[in-house]
C-alpha positions, 0 to 999 in steps of 0.5 A: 904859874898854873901851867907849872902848878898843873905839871907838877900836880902830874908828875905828883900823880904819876909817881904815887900811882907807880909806886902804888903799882909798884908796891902791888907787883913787889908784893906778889913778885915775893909771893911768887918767889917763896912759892917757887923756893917751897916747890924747890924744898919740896922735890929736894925733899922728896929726892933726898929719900934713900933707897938701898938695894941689898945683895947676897953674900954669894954676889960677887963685885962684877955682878954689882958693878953690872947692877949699878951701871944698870941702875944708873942709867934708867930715866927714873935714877938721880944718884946712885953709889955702889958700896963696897963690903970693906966700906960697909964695914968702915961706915958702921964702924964710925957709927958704932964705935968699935970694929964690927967685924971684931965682934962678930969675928967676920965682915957681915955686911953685903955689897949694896947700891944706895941710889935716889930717884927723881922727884916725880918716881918718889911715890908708893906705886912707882917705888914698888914697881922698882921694887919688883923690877930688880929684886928678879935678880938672883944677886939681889935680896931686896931692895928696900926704901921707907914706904912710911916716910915716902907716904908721909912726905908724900901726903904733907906735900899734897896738903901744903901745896894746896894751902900754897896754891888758896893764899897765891889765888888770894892774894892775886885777886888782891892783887887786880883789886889794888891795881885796878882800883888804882888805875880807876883813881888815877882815871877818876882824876881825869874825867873831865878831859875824857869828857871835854874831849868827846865834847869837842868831837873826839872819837873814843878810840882817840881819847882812849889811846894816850890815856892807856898808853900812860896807864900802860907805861906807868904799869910797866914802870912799875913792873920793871922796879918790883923786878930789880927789887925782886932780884936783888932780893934773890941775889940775898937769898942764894948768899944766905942759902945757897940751896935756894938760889934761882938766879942761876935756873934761867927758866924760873927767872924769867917766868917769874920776871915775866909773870910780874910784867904781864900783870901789870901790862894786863891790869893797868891796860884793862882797868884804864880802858874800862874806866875810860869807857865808863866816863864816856858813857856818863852824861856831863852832869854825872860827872860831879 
């Protein structure tokens, strides 16, 4: 009966120290989630920004088409869309209402390339030098783009991806604290084996090694539930959102995986060996 009792007693701390983990892991694995889908908003912000490159009216098609199959295919480019003089008409023809054309009595609208760039070119000196590249061309009259919204998104980003970056720190560090102290509950519970076993000869690498392998395993265990939680969790986001699906991005899923692993690999493996050492440096006395 108290061998049953005593198995029992284990399993009942076993389970309340994974899942003490386990909530630990969840929690930061989630952090770790709505950092990863703002960063995702933030570049879809910032390559959502329309640039517009204007021609003259004595432009003709095979220039633009010159010009835009050159656009297309600098690095810094994500989209570009040449537009015609007739589309140009019909698109601000649905805005206004009415046939431009019929008021002014001709087509004034010039040939023009609408065209994004990549998330890391969306900034003031980089568009200026896009800027001046193309407008060298005779064809071209200007090449024009928000230069208050670009400095605006660019500056409400900065400022968010700093308060982001404090709260992650944070709540990492809350994160260790928890588990580390948990880890020391659960070795605290244990002292008097450590000590027994160092009584009767045991070396310390000895008594050390199942403790953390258990300590180890259970961070592990944990770990592994916070992830199938976190990807279902995911799974109800990309059904919800489409925009913020990271299920299909293998790379982010598994440094966001791994990420969680690790830490509760790391913290339980560090926090049950200083502990285990804390009890073995204690005089048998001490330990009431």
């Amino acid at each position: 009966m108290p061998k049953v009792l005593k198995s029992s007693n284990r399993t009942v701390s076993v389970i309340s120290t994974t899942i003490s983990i386990f909530l630990v892991l969840l929690l930061f694995g989630c952090l770790e989630v709505f950092l990863i889908n703002a960063r995702l908003i933030a570049r879809h912000a910032k390559e959502n920004i329309q640039l517009r490159m204007l021609f003259r009216e004595s432009a003709k098609e095979a220039d633009v088409a010159y010009l835009h199959n050159k656009l297309s295919a600098q690095r810094y480019v994500k989209t570009a869309m040449m537009i015609s003089r007739e589309e140009a008409r019909e698109i601000m023809a649905e805005s206004m209402g009415e046939e431009a054309e019929e008021v002014i009595g001709m087509n004034p609208f010039p040939y023009s390339i609408d065209f994004t760039v990549k998330e890391e070119w969306v900034n003031l000196d980089s568009l200026a030098k896009i800027e001046a590249s193309f407008e060298q061309h005779e064809q071209v009259r200007e090449v024009h783009y928000p230069p208050v919204v670009v400095q605006q998104v660019e500056t409400n980003l900065r400022l968010v991806g700093w308060i982001l970056l404090g709260i992650a720190l944070a709540f990492l560090i809350i994160s260790i604290t928890l588990i580390n102290s948990t880890v020391r509950l659960t070795m605290y519970s244990k002292r008097f084996l450590v000590k027994s076993m160092q009584l009767v000869g045991a070396t310390r690498s000895f008594i050390r090694r199942p403790f953390m392998w258990e300590s180890i395993l259970t961070g592990l265990s944990a770990a592994l539930m916070a992830c199938l939680v976190i990807l279902g969790f995911l799974f109800f986001l990309k059904e919800i959102n489409p925009a913020l699906n990271l299920i299909d991005d293998a790379w982010l899923l598994s440094a966001l995986f791994l990420s969680v692993i690790l830490l509760g690999f790391i913290i339980t493996g560090v926090s049950s060996y200083f502990a285990i050492n804390r009890y073995l440096n204690l005089k048998l006395e001490e330990l009431y």
